[in-house]
N, C-alpha and C positions, 0 to 999 in steps of 0.2 A: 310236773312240768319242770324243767331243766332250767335253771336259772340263767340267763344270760348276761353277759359283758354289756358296760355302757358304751357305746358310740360313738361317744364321744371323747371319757377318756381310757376307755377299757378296763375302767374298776368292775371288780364282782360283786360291792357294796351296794347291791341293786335291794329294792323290795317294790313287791307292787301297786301302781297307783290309779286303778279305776278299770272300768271300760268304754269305750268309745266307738258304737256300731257293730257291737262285737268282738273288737280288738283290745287283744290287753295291754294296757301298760304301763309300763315301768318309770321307779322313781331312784335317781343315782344319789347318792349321799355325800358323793365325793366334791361333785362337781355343780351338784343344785338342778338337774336339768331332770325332764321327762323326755321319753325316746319309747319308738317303738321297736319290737326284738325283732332283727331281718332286716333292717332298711336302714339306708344312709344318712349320713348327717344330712338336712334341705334335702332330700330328694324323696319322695312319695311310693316310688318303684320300688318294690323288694327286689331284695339280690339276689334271690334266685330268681327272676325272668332276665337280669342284667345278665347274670352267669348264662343263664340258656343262650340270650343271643349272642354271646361274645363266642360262644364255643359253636353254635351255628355257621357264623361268618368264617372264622377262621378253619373254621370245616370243609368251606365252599358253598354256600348258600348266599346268595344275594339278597339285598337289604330287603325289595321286598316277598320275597319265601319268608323269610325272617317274621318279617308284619305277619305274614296270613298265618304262621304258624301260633307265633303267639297270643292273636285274637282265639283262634280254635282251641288252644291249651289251657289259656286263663282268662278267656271270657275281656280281653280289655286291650284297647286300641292306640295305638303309637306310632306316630309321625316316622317315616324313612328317615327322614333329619335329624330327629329325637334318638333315634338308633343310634346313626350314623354318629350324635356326640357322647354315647355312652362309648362307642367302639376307641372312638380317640383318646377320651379321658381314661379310661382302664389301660389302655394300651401303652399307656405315657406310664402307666405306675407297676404296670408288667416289667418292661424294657428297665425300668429305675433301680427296678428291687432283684431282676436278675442280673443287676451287673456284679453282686457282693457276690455270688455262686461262684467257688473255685473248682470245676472241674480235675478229672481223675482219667488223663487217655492216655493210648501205648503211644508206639516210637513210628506210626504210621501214620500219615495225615494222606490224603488226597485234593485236590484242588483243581477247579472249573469254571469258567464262564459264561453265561449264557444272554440273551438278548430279554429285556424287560422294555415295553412302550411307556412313557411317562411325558408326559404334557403332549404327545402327537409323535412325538420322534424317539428314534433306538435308543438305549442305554445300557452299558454293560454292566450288570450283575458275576462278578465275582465272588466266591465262598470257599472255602477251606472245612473238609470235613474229617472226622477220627475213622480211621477202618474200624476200630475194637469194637469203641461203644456208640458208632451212625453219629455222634455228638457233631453238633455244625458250629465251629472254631470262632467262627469268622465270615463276614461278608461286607463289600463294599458297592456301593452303585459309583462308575466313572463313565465318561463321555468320550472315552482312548484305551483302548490296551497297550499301555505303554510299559514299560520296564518301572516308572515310579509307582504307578496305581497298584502292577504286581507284586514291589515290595510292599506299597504299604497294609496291604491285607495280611502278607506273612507278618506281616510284625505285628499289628491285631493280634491275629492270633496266639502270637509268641507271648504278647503280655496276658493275654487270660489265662495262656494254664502254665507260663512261668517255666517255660523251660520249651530248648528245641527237639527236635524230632529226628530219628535217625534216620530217615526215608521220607521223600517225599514224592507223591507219582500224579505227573500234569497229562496235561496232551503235547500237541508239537508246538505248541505257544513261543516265540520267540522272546517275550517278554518276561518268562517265567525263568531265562536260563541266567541273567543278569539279576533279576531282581531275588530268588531264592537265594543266589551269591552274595549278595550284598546284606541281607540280613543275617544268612546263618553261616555261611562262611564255607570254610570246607568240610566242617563235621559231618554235614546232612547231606545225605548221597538222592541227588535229584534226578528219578525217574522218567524218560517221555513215554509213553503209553498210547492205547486208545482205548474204547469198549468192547466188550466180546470178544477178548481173551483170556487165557489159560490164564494167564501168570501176568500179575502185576496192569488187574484191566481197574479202570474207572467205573466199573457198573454200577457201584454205590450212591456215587456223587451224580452221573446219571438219573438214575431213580428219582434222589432227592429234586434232581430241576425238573424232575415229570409233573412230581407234587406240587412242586412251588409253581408249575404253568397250570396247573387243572385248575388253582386259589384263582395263579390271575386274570385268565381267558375269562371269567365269568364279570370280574370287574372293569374288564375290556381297558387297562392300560389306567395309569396315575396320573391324576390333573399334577402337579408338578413333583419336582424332588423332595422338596420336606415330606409331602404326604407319601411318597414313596418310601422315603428313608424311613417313618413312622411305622408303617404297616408292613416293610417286608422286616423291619428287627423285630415287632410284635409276632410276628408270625414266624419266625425262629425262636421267640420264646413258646409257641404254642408247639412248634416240631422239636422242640427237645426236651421241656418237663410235660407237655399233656399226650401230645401225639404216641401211640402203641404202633411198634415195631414189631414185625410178624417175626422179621430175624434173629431177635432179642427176645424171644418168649411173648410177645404182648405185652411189653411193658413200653415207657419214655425209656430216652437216652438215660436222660439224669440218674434216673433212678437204675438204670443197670451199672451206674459206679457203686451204690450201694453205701452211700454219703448223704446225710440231711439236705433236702433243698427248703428252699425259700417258701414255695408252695408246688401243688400235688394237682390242682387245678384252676380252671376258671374262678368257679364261687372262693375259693380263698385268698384271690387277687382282687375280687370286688369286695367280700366283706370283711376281710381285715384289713382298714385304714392304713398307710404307712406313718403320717404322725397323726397322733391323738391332737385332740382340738385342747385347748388350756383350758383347766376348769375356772369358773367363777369365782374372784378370791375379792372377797370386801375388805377394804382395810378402813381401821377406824382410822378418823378423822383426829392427831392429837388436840387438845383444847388448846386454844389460845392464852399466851401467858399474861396479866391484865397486871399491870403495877401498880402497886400501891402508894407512890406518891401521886400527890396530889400536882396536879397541873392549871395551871389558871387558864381561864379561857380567853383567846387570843380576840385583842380590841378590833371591834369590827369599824373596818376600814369605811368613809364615807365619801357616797358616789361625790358631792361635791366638795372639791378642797375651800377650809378655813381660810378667812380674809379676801375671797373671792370676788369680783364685781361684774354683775352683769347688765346685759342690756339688750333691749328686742331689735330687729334687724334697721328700722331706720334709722336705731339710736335718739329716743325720744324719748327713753325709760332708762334711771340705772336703776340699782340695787344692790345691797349686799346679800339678797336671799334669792335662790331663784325661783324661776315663774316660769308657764307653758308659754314655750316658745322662747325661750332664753336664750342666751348666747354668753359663752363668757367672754373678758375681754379679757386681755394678755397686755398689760403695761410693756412699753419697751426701752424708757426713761425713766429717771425718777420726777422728772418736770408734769411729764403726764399721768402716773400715778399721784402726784400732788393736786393736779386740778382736777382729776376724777375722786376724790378723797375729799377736795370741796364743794365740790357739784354738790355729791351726794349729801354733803352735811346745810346744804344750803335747800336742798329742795326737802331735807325733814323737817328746818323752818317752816 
């Protein structure tokens, strides 16, 4: 058996520690913790049914195909809801970890717009795609085809692969012929186009919004923009390192630059963590430092103060000791401290 990483902090300092139902496992050295091999920190689920349905969904399978498939695969049953939060939580650490990915494309870019439904009504989806390597640049959701939204998806794109493009080929867009201006200047010789021609057509970037409408006809439109903006960038990470391109050999984009990526698929986006958890670190306690002089013990203060005189409430009693129900008296003269001074000495007569 293959020894596996801990989980938590990715030490190989593993050995193993029992079994449990069948299940083996492991004990980290590093970190103090037991873990089982395949499953995440707090979650039960192994990663490979996590992996299955992340790469189901963004397949095109609806959340419940998804369910029925993986009760029939692994015998074990899972909430639409329960999907639906593994889908967002991978999705967020997909989209995170391929932003450090610096693509490798020619001097040809393409760019298109298409209509996406999100919370009820139209949105425009814009993208920017590579001719060389199908690689998809860039994409923006806006609520205007205007000349800003146009620039700022070229400039996206410009800052992921660092440099501009000698050609760039639109459709008739009127907002592409200012806003490709305003980013790249005159360097970049800006194309208008359409589909289904010889020379310098869109069929590419076409294609790609065939795919990207088969994904979202099935999930029938995005209750709002964040979860839009969430799931159509996840799903451009799955069209560019997982998805096989029939035109590229059957391979991802990424991988026909022919450059290390981030990960290779689903299952290495759920089970390798992006941070490791902190291991368990005890620190002693230093002893406390105890001085060795000697300190005298501080004179305990007395609830009644010395020389005091009291007396019970209808003043029929004094005393210089007190008694339940006492009262002190507070002189406010010396006239009346003298004849309470004789009182007192007259009634121990």
């Amino acid at each position: 058996m293959k020894t596996p990483y801990c989980k938590y902090c990715n030490s190989t300092n593993v050995v193993k520690f029992g079994t449990f139902n069948g299940i083996q496992r492991w004990w980290c050295k590093d970190c103090k913790r037991k873990f089982v091999a395949g499953k995440l920190p707090k979650m039960k689920t192994p990663t490979r049914q996590i992996a299955d349905a992340m790469s189901m969904y963004y397949g095109g399978m609806p959340l419940d195909s998804i369910q029925r498939h993986l009760y029939q695969e692994y015998d074990r049953y899972y909430s639409e809801s329960g999907i639906y939060n593994w889908i967002v939580r991978f999705s967020k650490e997909a989209v995170e970890r391929a932003k450090s990915f610096k693509p490798i494309v020619g001097d040809t870019w393409i760019a298109d717009g298409t209509v996406l439904k999100v919370g009820g009504r139209k949105i425009w989806f814009f993208d920017v795609i590579d001719e060389k390597t199908r690689y998809l640049l860039a994409s923006r959701l806006a609520t205007s085809r205007t000349t800003k939204e146009a620039a700022l998806v070229m400039n996206e794109a410009r800052r992921k692969v660092g440099k501009s493009p000698k050609r760039i080929i639109t459709d008739r867009l009127a907002a592409y012929i200012d806003g490709i201006e305003l980013v790249f200047g005159a360097d970049t010789k800006h194309i208008q186009s359409k589909p289904f021609t010889d020379v310098n057509s869109t069929n590419i970037i076409e294609r790609f919004q065939g795919t990207l409408k088969d994904r979202t006809k099935i999930i029938r439109g995005f209750k709002n923009m964040r979860t839009a903006e969430l799931l159509t960038d996840a799903w451009l990470v799955h069209y560019n390192f997982f998805k096989e391109h029939e035109a590229l050999g059957n391979i991802p984009p990424a991988q026909k630059m022919g450059i290390p990526t981030p990960f290779k698929n689903w299952a290495e986006v759920v089970s390798q963590p992006k941070v490791a958890i902190s291991p368990k670190i005890e620190i002693a306690k230093e002893p406390k430092e105890v001085s060795r002089l000697h300190h005298p013990p501080e004179k305990r203060k007395h609830r009644y103060p010395e020389g005091a005189i009291y007396t019970n409430k209808p003043r029929t009693v004094l005393s210089r000791h007190p008694f339940r129900g006492a009262r002190r008296l507070k002189p406010k003269g010396l006239k009346q401290r003298a004849y309470t001074e004789i009182t007192v000495s007259t009634m121990r007569k």
